[in-house]
N, C-alpha and C positions, 0 to 999 in steps of 0.2 A: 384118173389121169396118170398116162404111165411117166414113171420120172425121166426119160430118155426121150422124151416126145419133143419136139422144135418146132419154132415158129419164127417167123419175120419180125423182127420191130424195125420202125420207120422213124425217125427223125426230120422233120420239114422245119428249118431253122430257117432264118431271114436270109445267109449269106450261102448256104450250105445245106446241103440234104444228105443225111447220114444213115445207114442201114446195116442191120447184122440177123445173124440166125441166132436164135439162144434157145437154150434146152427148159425147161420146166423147172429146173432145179437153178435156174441161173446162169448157167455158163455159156459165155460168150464162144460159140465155135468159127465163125467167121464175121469181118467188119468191115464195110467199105463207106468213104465219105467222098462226094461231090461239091465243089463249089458250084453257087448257082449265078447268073446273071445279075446286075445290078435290076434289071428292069425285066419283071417276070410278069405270066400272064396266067392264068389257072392251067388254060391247055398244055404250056411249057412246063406248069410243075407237075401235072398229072403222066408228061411225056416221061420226063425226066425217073418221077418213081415208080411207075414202072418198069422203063430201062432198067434201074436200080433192081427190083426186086427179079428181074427175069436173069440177071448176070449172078445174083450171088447165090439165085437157085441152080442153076449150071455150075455156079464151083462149089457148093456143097454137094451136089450130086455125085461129082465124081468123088467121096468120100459114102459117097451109096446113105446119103444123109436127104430126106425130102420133106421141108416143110410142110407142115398139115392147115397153115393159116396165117395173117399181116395183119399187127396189129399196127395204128400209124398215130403218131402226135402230131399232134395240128395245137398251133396258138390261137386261143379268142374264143368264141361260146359254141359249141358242138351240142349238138344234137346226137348223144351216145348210143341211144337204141337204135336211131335210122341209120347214125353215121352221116352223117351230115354238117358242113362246116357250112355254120352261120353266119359266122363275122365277127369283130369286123376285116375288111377284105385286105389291110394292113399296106394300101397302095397298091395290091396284085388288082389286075386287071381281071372280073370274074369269079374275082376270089367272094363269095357270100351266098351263101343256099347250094352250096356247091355238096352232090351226094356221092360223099369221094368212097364208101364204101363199096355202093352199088357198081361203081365206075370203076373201081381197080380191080374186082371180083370178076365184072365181066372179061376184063385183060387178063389176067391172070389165073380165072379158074379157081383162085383161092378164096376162102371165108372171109371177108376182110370186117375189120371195127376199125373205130375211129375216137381218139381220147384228147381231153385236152392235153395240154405239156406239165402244167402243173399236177393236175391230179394223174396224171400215170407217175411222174416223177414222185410223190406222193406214194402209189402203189411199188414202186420199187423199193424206196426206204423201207418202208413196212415189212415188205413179206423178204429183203436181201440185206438190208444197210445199215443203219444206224437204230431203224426204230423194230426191228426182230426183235417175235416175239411182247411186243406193245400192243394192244386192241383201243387203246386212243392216244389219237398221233395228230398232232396240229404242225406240216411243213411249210415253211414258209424261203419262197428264192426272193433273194436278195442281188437283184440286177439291173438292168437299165430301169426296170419299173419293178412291182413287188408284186407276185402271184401269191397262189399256196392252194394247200388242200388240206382237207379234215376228214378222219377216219372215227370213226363214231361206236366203240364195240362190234369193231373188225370191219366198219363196212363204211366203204367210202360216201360223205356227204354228198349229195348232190342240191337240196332245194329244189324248186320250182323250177321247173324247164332248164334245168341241169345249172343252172346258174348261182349256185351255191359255193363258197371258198374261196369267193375275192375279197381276199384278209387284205391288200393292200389297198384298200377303197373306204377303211374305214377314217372316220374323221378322229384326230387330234389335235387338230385348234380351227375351231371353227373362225376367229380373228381374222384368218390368211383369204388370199381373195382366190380363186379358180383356177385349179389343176389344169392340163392341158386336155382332163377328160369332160371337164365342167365340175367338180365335186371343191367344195370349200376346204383347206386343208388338211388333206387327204392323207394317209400313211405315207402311202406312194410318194408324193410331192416334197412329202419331208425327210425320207428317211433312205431312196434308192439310191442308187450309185450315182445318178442323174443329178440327184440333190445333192449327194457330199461331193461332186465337181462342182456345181451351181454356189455352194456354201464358201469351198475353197477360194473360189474366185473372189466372191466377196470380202473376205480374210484379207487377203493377199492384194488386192487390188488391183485384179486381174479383168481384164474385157469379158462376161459369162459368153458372149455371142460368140468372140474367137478361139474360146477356149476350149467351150464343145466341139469344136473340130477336132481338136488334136489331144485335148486330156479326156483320161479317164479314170473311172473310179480308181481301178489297180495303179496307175501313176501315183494318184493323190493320196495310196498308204504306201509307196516307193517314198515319197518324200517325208511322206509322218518319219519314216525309219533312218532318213539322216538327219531327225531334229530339224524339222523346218518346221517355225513357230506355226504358220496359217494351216500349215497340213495337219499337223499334231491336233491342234483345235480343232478343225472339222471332223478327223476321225472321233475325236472324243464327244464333240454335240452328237456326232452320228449314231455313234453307240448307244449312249442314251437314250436317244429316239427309236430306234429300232426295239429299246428293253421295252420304253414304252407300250408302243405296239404289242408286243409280246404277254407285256405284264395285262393289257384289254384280255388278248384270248385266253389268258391262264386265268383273270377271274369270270369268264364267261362259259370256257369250256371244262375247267382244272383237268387237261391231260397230263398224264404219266410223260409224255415226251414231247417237245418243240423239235425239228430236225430244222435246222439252217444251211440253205443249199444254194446257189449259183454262185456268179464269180465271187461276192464279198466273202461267204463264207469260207472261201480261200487263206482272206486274211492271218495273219499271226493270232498265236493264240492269246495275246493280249486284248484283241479286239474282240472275240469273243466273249471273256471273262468279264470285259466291262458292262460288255449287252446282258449279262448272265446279272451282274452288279445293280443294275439297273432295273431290271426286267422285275430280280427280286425284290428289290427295294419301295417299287410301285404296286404291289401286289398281295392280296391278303394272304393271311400267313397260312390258313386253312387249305386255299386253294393251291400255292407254292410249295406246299411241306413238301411233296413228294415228286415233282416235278424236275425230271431233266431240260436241259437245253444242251445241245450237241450240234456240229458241224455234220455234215451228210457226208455220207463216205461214198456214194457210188459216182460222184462229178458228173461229166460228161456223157456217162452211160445211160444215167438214171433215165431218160425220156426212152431209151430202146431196151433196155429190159424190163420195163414199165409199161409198154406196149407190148411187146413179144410175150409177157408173163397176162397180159389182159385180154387178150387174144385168144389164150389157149381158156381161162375162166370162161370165157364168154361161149367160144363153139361147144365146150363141155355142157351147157346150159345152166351157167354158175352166173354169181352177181357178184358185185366186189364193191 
């Protein structure tokens, strides 16, 4: 693969559909984001990434720059070798068995693949971010709900019918009654952003129903940080929680590196330290000795160089 070689990465978020060209080596040469509609339908978002990837091939061109392939991130269970978005259809209208590779290839002309969000974001840490030069990488995003992926001596897990690396689905108190997926308390349920607003609430003696409208996670460590008793407390049960979780994959998996990625891991590095406090504390000493835990350094990018970098593996007829 020549290091000068580019590709499309795709970003299909809930609010917004985001797109850039990036080279094999990482570098971002052009970037464009879309808001989407509240109320989307498959045909709308297929219209839409296309548009997308036909405009920022026209302005890379005139830089004499021609992607060779579109790699795309899609949320929920994909079907990687087909390229096919399973579901679930996340309230898009069409959105399930949707073969969005074959379907953009035809518009476009170009090779397309299709990757979850977490395990391209996954594959970016790895080969650009925090976890370079690591050959076992357990990432975990810390957001509304809790994804992640797992890298296994260099090569991404997948499991059965690509359904492998829903870290946030594991159970931590089985006492608690049914996640909003059906699972008895679930990482997710206790430890997302979703939860340390839900937690908050309860603290504080707040309405959870009206609160979710208007707070969020990032709010509720704004307040930990002017001393507000209920904020302070949740962030710190939260951290906890999330060590917990962590401290499960490190005596399950014991990787060399945990990457912690979406909005929480934004936090101060207070909150980190503690999950780092935590995570160590619940975890056998064998499998801990050697293990980082780090904040992911690529943000926002990670799902389009994660794509655009899984894209160019894949037409090379590589695996990842």
């Amino acid at each position: 693969m020549f290091r000068n070689t580019a590709a499309i990465g795709a970003d299909i978020g809930t609010h917004s559909l985001r797109i850039a060209v990036v080279t094999y080596t990482g570098e971002v040469i052009a970037a464009n984001s879309y808001k989407l509609a509240d109320v989307q339908t498959s045909e709308y978002l297929i219209e839409n990434l296309v548009n997308a990837i036909r405009s920022i091939r026209k302005e890379v061109a005139e830089s004499d720059i021609n992607p060779i392939c579109v790699g795309i991130s899609a949320k929920g269970f994909i079907d990687h070798k087909a390229g096919i978005v399973i579901g679930p259809d996340r309230g898009i209208k069409g959105w399930k068995n949707v073969p969005l590779a074959k379907l953009i290839n035809k518009a476009t002309g170009l090779p397309a693949f299709v990757g979850n969000d977490a395990n391209l974001m996954t594959i970016a840490e790895q080969r650009f971010g925090a976890a370079r030069d690591y050959d076992n990488v357990i990432f975990v995003t810390l957001r509304t709900g809790i994804g992640g992926g797992i890298i296994i001596n260099g090569k991404l897990y997948r499991g059965v019918n690509d359904n492998g690396g829903e870290v946030g689905q594991m159970i931590i108190n089985f006492d608690d009654s049914l996640s909003d997926k059906g699972i008895k308390g679930s990482f997710e349920h206790y430890a997302s952003a979703t939860a340390l607003v839900r937690r908050y609430c309860e603290l504080s003696g707040k309405s959870v129903s009206n609160a979710a409208k208007s707070l969020t996670g990032k709010d509720v460590f704004k307040l930990s940080y002017k001393n507000d008793p209920a904020a302070k407390k949740a962030v710190k049960e939260n951290a906890e929680l999330v060590g917990i979780g962590l401290a499960n994959l490190t005596a399950i998996f014991a990787p060399e590196i945990i990457v912690l990625g979406g909005g929480m891991s934004e936090a101060r590095d207070s909150y980190i330290n503690m999950i780092r406090k935590s995570a160590f504390a619940n975890s056998l000493e064998n499998c801990r000795s050697e293990i980082k835990i780090e904040r992911a350094q690529l943000g926002s990018d990670a799902p389009l160089l994660g794509s655009a970098y899984y894209s160019m593996i894949r037409l090379a007829g590589k695996t990842i």
